[in-house]
C-alpha positions in Angstrom: 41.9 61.6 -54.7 39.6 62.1 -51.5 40.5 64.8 -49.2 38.5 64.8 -45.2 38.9 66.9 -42.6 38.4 67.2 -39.4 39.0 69.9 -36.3 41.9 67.8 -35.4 43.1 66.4 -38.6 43.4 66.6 -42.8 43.2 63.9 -44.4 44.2 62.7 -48.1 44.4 59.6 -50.2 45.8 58.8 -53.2 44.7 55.5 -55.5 45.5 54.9 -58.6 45.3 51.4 -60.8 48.6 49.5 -60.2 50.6 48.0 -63.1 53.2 44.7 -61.9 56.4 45.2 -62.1 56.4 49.0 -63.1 59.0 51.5 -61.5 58.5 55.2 -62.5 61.7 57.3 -63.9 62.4 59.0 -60.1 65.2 58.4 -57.6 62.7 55.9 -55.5 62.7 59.4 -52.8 59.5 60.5 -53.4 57.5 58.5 -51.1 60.1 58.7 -48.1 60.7 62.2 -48.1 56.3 62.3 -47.7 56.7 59.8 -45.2 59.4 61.9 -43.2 57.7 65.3 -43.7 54.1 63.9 -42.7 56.0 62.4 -39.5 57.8 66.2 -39.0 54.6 68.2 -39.1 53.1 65.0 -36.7 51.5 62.8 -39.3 51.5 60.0 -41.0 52.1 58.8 -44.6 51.4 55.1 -45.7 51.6 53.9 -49.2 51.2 50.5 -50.8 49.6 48.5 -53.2 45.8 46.8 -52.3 44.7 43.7 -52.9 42.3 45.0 -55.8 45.5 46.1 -58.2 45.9 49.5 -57.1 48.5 51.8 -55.2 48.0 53.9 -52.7 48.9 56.7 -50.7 47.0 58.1 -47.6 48.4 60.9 -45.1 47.1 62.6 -42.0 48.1 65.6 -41.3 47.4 67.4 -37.7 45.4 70.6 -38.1 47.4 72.5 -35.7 50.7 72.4 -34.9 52.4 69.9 -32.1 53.1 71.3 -29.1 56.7 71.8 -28.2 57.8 70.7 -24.9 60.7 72.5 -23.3 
């Protein structure tokens, strides 16, 4: 795991060695529910495997709140 910030932005990724064809015991939720609270807080979460065998999961995350707009 790496972690990186900046004034404006946190940053983490995730990688870990990727076995074919293997599911974990969870619903199949875990990754969109990141994804959809990195997007609420005005991030982003992307996941996948790499070319090299492994998985991965990096997010950005804004260091201060959006601004609301009325």
């Amino acid at each position: 795991m790496t972690l990186d910030h900046t004034t404006t932005a946190l940053r983490i990724s995730v990688v870990s060695p990727a076995r074919p064809g293997h599911h974990g015991a969870g619903t199949g939720h875990g990754l969109i529910g990141m994804r959809e609270r990195a997007e609420t807080a005005g991030g982003t979460l992307t996941y996948g495997p790499g070319p090299d065998g492994t998985y991965a999961v990096h997010a950005s995350l804004p260091t201060r709140a959006p601004a609301e707009h009325s």
